[in-house]
C-alpha positions as CSV (number, residue, x, y, z in Angstrom):
1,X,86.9,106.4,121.0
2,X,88.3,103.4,118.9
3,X,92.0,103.6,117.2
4,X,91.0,103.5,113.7
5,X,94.1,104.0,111.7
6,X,98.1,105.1,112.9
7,X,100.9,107.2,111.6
8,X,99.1,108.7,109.0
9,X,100.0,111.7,106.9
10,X,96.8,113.9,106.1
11,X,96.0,116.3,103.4
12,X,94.1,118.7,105.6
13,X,97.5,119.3,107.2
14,X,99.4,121.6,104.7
15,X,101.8,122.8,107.3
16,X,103.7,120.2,107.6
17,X,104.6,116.5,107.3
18,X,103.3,115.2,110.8
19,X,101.8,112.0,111.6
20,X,98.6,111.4,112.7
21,X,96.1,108.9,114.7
22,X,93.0,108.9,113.9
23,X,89.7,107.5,115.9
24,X,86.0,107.3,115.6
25,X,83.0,107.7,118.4
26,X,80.1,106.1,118.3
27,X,78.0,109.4,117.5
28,X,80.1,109.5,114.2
29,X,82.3,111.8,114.9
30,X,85.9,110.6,113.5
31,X,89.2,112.8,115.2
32,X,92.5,113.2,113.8
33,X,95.0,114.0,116.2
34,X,98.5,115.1,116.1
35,X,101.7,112.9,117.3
36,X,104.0,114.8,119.5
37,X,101.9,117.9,118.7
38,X,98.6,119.8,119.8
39,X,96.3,119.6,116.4
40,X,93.2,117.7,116.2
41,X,91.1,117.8,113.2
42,X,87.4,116.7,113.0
43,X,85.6,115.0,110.2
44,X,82.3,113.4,109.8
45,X,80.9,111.4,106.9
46,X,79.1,112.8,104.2
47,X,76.4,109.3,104.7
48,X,75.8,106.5,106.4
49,X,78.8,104.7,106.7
50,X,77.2,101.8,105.2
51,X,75.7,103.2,102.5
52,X,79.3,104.4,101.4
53,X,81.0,100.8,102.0
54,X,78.1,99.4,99.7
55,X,77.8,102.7,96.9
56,X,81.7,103.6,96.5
57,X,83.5,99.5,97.5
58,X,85.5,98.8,94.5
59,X,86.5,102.4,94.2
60,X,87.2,102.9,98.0
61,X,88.8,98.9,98.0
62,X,91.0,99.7,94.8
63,X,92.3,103.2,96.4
64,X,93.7,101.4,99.0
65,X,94.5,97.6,98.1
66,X,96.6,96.5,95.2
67,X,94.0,93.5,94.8
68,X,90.2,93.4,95.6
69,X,88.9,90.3,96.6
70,X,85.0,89.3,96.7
71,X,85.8,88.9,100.6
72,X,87.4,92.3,100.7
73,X,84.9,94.6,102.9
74,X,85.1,98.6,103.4
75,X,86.3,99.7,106.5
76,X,86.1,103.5,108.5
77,X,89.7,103.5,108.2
78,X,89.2,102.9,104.5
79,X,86.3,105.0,104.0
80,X,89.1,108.2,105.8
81,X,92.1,107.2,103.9
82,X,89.6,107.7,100.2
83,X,88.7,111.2,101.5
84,X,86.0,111.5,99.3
85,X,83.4,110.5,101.6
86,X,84.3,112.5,104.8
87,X,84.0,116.1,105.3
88,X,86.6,117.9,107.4
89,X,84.4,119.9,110.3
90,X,87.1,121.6,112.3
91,X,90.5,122.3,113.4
92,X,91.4,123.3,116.4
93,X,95.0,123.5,118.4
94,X,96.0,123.4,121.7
């Protein structure tokens, strides 16, 4: 699994304000899981993650830049941190 993003807050967590790293498998599968804690959550995307980076760019690129660039591309981690485009399968806890 590949670090995608670090220290994150996520809204699926509404218990509290942990952080969160979060990494993607080749098979699609992208896993949240807890800092100093035992919950993981699992997302997928709703499509192909290239379809989304070249359907939803300037609205995924201005959610999370203050500028967009021509050379600006979409990443996973940017493609997450938008929300819109993922699709939370499970929770579990440890």
């Amino acid at each position: 699994m590949e670090l995608i993003l670090e220290e994150i807050e996520l809204f699926d967590n509404k218990i509290d304000d942990n952080l969160f790293n979060v990494f993607a498998d080749t098979n699609g599968l992208i896993v949240a899981k807890e800092i100093g804690g035992n919950r993981t959550f699992n997302y997928k995307l709703k499509k192909e993650q290239n379809d989304i980076a070249r359907e939803h760019r300037e609205e995924i690129l201005e959610y999370r830049l203050v500028r967009v660039t021509e050379e600006d591309e979409v990443s996973l981690g940017d493609i997450f941190m938008h929300g819109e485009h993922v699709e939370l399968i499970t929770q579990e806890t440890y």
